[in-house]
N, C-alpha and C positions, 0 to 999 in steps of 0.2 A: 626645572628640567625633569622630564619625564623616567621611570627607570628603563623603559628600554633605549630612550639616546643617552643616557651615561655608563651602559653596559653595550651600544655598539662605541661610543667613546674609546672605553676602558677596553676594548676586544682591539680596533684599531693601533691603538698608541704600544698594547703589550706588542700586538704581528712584528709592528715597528722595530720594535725592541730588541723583542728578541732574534727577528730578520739578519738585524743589522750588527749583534755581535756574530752569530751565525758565522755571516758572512767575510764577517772580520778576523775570528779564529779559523774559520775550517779553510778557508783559502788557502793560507799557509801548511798545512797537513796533504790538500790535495796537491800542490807543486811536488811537497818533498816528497811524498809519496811516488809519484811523474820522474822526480828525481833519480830514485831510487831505484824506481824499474831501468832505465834507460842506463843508468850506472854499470848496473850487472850487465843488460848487453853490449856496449861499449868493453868490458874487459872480455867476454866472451867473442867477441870480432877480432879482439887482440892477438889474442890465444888462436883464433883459427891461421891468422895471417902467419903468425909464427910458426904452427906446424906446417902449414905450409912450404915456407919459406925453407924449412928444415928438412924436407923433403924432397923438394926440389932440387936441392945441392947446391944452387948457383947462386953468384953473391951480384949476377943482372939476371933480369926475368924483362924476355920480350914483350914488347908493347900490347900484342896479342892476348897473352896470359896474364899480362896487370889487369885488361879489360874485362879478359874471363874471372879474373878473382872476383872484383868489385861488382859486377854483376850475379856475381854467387853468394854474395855477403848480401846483397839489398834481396835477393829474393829470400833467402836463408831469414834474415831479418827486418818485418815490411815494416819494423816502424821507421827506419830510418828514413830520411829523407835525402842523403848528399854522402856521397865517400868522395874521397880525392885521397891519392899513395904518391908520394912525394918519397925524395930524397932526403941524405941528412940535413942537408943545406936548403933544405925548404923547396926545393926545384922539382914542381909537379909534374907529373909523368902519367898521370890519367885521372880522371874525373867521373865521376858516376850518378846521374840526377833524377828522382822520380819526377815522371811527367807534369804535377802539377807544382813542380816549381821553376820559377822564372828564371829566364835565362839571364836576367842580367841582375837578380840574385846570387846567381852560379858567378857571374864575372865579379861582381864585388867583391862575393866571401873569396876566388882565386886571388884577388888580388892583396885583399889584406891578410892572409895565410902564404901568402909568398915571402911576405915582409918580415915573417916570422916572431908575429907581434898576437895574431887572433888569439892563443891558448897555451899556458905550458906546456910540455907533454908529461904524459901520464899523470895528470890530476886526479883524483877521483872527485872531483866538484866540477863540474861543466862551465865554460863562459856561456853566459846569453849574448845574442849579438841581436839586434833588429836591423833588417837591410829594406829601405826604403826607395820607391820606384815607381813610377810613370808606368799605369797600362790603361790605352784605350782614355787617355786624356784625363784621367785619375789619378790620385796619387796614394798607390797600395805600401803596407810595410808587411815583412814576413820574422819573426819571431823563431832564433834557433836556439837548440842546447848545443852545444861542441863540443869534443874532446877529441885530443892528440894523442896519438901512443907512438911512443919510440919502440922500435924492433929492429934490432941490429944497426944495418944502413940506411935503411929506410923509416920514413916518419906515415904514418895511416890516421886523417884525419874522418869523424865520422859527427852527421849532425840528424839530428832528432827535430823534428816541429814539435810545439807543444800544443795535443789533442788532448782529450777526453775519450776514454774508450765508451760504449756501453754499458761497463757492468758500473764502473765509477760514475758515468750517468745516472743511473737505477737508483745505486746509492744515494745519492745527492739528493733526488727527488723523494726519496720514502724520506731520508731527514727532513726534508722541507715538509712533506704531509703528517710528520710528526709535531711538528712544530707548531704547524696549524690545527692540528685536533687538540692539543696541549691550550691552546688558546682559546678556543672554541668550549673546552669543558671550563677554564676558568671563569671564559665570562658567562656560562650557563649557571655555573654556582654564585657567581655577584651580582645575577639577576632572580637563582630564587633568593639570596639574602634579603635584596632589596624589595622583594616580593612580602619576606615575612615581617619585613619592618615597618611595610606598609597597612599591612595585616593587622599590626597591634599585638605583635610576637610577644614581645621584651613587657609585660605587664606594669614593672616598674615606673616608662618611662608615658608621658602623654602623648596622643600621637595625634593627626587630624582626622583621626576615627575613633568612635566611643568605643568605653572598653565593653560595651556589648559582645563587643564583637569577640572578645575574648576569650571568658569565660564560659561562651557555650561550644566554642572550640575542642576545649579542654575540658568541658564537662562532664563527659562518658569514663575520662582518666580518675573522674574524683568521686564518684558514686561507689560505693558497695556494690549495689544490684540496679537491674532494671526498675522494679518498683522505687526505688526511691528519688531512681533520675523523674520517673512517670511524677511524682505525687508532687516534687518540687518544682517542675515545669510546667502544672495543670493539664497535662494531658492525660491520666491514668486513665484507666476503661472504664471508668464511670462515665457515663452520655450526660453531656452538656442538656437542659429542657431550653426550646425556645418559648417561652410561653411568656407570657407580657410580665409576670412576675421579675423582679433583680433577681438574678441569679448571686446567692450566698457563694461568697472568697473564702480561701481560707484565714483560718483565724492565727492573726500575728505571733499567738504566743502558741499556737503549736509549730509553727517556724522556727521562733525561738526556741522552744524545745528539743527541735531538729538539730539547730544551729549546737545547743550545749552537747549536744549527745555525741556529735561529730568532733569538736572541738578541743570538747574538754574544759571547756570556759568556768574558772570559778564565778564569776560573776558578768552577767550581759546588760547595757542597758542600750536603749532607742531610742535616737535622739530627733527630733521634727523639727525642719524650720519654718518657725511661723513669719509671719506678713511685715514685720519688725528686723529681720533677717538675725532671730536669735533662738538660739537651740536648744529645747527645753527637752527633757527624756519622756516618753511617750509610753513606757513598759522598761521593767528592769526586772534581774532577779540575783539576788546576792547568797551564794551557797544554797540555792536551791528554794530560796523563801522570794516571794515577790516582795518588790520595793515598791514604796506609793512614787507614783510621776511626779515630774514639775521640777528635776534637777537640772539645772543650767550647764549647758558645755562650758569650756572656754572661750573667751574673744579670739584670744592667739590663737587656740588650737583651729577654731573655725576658719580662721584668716589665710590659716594653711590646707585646710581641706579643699577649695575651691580647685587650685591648681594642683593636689598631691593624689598620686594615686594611692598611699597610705599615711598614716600616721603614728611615729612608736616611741614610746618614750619608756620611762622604769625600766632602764639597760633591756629594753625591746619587751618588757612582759606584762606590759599595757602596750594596747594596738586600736586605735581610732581609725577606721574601714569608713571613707565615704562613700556614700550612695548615691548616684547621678542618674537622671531620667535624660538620656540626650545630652549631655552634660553639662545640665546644670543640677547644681548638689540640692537635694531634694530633703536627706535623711543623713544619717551615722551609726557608725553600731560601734559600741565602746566595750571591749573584752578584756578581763583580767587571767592571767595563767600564771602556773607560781615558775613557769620556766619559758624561756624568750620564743617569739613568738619566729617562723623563720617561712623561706619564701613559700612552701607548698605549701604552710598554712593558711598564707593568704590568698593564695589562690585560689584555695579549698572554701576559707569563707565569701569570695567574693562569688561563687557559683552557688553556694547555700543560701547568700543573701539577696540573690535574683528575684526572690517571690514576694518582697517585700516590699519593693520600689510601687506595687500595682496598689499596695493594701492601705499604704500610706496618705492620710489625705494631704493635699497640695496648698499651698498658702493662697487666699481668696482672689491676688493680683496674676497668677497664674493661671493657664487656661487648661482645661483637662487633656494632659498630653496625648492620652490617646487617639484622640482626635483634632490635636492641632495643626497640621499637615493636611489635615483628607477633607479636601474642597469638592465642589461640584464635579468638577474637570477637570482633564491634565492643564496643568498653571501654565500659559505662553510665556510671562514674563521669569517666572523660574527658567523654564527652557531656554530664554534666550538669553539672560542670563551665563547661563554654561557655556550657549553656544561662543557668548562674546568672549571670556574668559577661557575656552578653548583657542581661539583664535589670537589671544594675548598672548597666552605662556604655555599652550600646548598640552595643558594637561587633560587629560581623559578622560571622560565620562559615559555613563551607561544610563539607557533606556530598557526597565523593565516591566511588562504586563504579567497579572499572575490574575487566572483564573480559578477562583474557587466553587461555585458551585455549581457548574455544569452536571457533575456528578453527584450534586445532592437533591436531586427531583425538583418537585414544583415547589419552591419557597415563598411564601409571598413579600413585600417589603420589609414591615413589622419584624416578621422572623430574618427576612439579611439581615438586618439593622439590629439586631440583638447577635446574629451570630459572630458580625463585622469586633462587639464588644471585649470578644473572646481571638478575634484572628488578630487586628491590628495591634495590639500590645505584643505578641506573638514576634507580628515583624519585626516591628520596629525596637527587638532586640538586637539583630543579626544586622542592623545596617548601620552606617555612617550619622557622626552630628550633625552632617550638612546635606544630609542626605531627606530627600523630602518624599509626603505619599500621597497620592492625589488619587480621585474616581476617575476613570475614563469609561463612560458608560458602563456594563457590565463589570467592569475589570477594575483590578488596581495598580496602578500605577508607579514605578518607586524613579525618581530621577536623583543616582548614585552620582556624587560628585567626585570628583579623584579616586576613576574608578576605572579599569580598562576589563576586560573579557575575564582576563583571570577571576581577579576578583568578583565580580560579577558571578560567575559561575559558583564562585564556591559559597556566595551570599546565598544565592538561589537552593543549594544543595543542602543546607544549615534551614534555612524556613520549610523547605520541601519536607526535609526530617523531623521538624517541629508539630507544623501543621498537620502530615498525615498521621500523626495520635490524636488530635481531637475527633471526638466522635460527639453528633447533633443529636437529640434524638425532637422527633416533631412531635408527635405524639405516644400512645400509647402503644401503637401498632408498629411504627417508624421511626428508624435511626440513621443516620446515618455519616460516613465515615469521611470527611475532607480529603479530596483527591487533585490537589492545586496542578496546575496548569501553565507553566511558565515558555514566554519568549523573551530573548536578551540581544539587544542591539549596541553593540560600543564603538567610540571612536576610532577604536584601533583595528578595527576590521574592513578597513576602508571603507566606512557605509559613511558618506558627508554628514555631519554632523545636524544638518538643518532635516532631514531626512530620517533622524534615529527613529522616531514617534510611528511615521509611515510602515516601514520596515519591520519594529517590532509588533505592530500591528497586523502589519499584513503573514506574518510569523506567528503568530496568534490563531488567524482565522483558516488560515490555511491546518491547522491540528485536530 
C-alpha cells in the first residue's frame, strides 16, 4: 500500500472519529444550553403575567385582555411558539399560536394540558412533548419544550420549538472546521513521516533503498568546510582531463587518513571481498604505523554485515561499517577507539567512507558496477516490468531523463564515454537498489522504482548538486562545467503509466 492511501486511510478513519464523538458530546451542551435560554424566558413571562395581573386589580381578566396579554408576551418574546392562560383547574381560557404551527398540534397539546397531566407547574426543567400528525397526506411530528407556571388563580402554560439560532449555527460550524484542519495537519505529518521512512531517514534500519541515499543527504551536516565535502565527493575545482589516458582516483590511504583525522580511530583496517566471499584487509594502520594486508575478517562477523547497517562489539568501541555498492557488500572498514563508538559517529563515517566503494577493486564474478545498468537503451522489459507491478500493488514509480552535455560544447564519443566514468558513479549514489540506468539516445535514463514525484524530485536535486561541481576540462584551452538537465514523469501525477517514457521525453525536448 502506497503512502498516500494509508495517509488518506489514516485522514478518513480519524474525521470518523473524531466526527462522531464530536457529535456525541457536543449534542448534549447544545440542548442544555437551548435549555437554559428558554428557562430564563419562561420565568421572565412569569414575572410579566404576575405584574400584570397585580395591576390590574381583578381576580377575572376579560377574554379580550387574556388575548391582548398572550399576544404581548409572543411578540415581547419570538421564541416562543404556543401560550395558553388557563385557570387553576386547568380550564383554558385563551390560546395563542405562531403561524407555523399546526392547528392540530394546538388541539392536541389543548387537550392533553386540559387533563392537567402535560407538565408540573413551575419546574424549572421543561417537559418535551412530540405531537405527531397528518399534513397533505404526510405524516409530520413537531417537537416542544413546555412549561407551567402557577400565578395566583390562574395557571400560564408556555412552549418553545427546539431551533438553532445563527450564531449557535456559526459555532458549530467553525468546530466542525476545526476539527477538519486538525485532521488534515495530522495526516500531512503521517505522510511526511512515511515520506522520511521511505527516504532511508532512520540509518539504523534497511530500507528498500540503499543507504546511498542517505548519507549524501546528511553530508553537508558532517563536513567541516566546503573543501573537504569537494575533495571526498570528487568534485573539487580541479578539472577532470578527457583525454584517452585513466584518469588517476584518489588514493585509498589518503581517505584513510581522512577517515583517522575525522574519527579519531586508534586503528583502521580495509577489508575486500574476494571471489571466495572472504574478507581479507586490503590496508590497515595501527597507532599511526601501517599494518602489512592479508588479515582475515570473521565468518560471523561477515554473516552479519550483509543484512546490518553496522556492526559493534567491545561494549561498542570496535565498529565494523559495511560498505555496499547497490547493496551488495563489496568492502568493511574496521575502527578501534578507546571510547564507544555512538550514532553520529557512524553516520559521520558512513559519509567519509563514500570515496572508497569506487577505489575498491571488485571480485572477478562481479561486473564493474559502474556500468551495470547503462545499456544501449531505455530497457522495455524493465519498464514493463514496473508497469506490471504498478498495476499489481500500486506502487509508484518514476521516469527520469538527465541531460548532461548540452552545455558542454562539441564532445566527441571517446570523450562522453570517459566523462560518463566520472558521472554515472556520481548517480548512482543518490538512487534506489532497484533502481536502474539506461542510455536513451542522448540522455540518461533512471527508472526509479518505489518512487512517487516526491522522491523523485529530491533524487534529481541531490545529483543536480553533485554533478554541477564537476568540471571537464577538453583541452588545454577548454573546460567545462556540468550543467545537467533534468525531466521527471511519475505515477502519481496521473500521466498512465504505459506513457511515462513519452512524457518525460517530451519534457525533455521541449527545454
Amino acid at each position: 500500500m502506497t503512502k498516500k492511501n494509508i495517509t488518506l486511510i489514516a485522514g478518513f478513519v480519524m474525521a470518523a472519529v473524531f466526527l462522531g464523538i464530536y457529535v456525541f458530546f457536543r449534542k448534549d451542551f447544545v440542548e442544555k444550553n437551548y435549555i437554559a435560554k428558554v428557562s430564563e424566558s419562561s420565568a421572565s413571562i412569569g414575572n410579566l403575567v404576575e405584574e400584570y395581573l397585580l395591576s390590574a386589580g381583578k381576580t377575572d381578566i376579560p377574554p379580550y385582555q387574556v388575548r391582548s396579554l398572550l399576544t404581548s408576551i409572543m411578540e415581547a418574546y419570538p421564541d416562543t411558539a404556543l401560550t395558553a392562560l388557563s385557570d387553576s383547574d386547568y380550564k383554558i381560557k385563551e390560546v395563542n399560536q405562531k403561524p407555523y404551527v399546526n392547528d392540530k398540534v394546538v388541539s392536541a397539546f389543548q387537550s392533553e394540558y386540559s387533563s392537567g397531566t402535560i407538565a408540573p407547574p413551575d419546574s424549572q426543567t421543561p417537559v418535551f412533548r412530540v405531537y405527531t400528525y397528518k399534513h397533505e397526506g404526510k405524516e409530520r411530528s413537531s417537537g416542544m419544550y413546555i412549561f407551567v407556571k402557577d400565578i395566583d388563580q390562574y395557571k400560564i402554560a408556555v412552549a418553545y420549538p427546539f431551533v438553532l439560532e445563527i450564531k449557535a449555527l456559526t459555532r458549530l460550524a467553525l468546530e466542525i472546521i476545526l476539527i477538519i484542519i486538525s485532521v488534515v495537519i495530522i495526516s500531512s505529518f503521517i505522510y511526511i513521516l512515511l515520506g522520511k521512512r521511505e527516504q532511508g531517514d532512520d540509518f539504523e534500519q534497511e530500507t528498500s533503498r540503499s543507504f546511498w541515499q542517505v548519507a549524501p543527504e546528511s553530508a553537508n551536516n558532517l563536513y567541516d568546510d566546503d573543501d573537504a565535502f569537494n575533495e571526498l565527493s570528487g568534485s573539487s575545482s580541479d578539472a577532470y582531463e578527457l583525454s584517452s589516458d585513466k584518469i588517476s582516483s584518489m588514493e585509498i590511504s589518503s581517505i584513510i587518513d581522512r577517515i583517522i583525522e575525522k574519527s579519531g580511530a586508534l586503528s583502521i583496517f580495509l577489508y575486500s571481498k574476494n571471489d571466495e566471499n572472504v574478507m581479507a584487509s586490503i590496508y590497515g594502520k595501527d597507532n599511526g604505523n601501517a599494518v602489512k594486508p592479508g588479515k582475515i575478517l570473521s565468518d560471523s562477523i561477515v554473516k552479519e554485515l550483509s543484512p546490518a547497517a553496522a556492526f559493534l562489539t567491545n561494549k561498542s568501541t570496535t565498529l565494523v561499517l559495511p560498505l555496499k555498492n547497490k547493496g551488495s557488500l563489496v568492502a568493511a572498514l574496521e575502527l578501534k577507539k578507546d571510547r564507544p563508538f555512538n550514532r553520529a559517529d557512524i553516520r559521520q563515517l558512513r559519509a567519509l567512507s563514500l570515496p572508497l566503494i569506487e577505489k575498491i577493486p571488485l571480485p572477478e564474478d562481479e561486473p564493474e558496477l559502474a556500468y551495470a545498468t547503462y545499456s544501449a537503451d531505455l530497457n522495455k522489459d524493465a519498464h514493463q516490468r514496473l508497469i506490471d507491478k504498478y498495476h499489481s500493488n500500486g506502487n509508484d514509480f518514476s521516469i527520469v531523463f538527465i541531460s548532461c552535455f548540452t552545455e558542454m560544447g562539441e564532445l566527441n564519443q571517446t570523450q562522453r564515454d570517459l566523462a560518463l566514468q566520472f558521472i554515472l558513479p556520481e548517480i548512482k549514489k543518490y538512487i534506489g537498489r532497484n533502481d536502474k540506468i539506461f542510455k536513451h539516445g542522448e540522455y540518461i535514463a533512471l527508472l526509479m522504482e518505489d518512487a512517487g514525484t516526491s522522491i523523485a524530485n529530491l533524487t534529481t536535486q541531490k545529483i543536480n548538486e553533485i554533478l554541477s561541481k564537476l568540471r571537464f576540462k577538453v583541452d588545454e584551452r577548454h573546460s567545462f562545467l556540468v550543467k545537467p538537465v533534468f525531466s521527471i514523469a511519475s505515477t502519481d501525477s496521473s500521466i498512465p503509466p504505459e506513457k511515462l517514457a513519452a512524457h518525460a521525453l517530451k519534457g525533455m525536448n521541449s527545454k
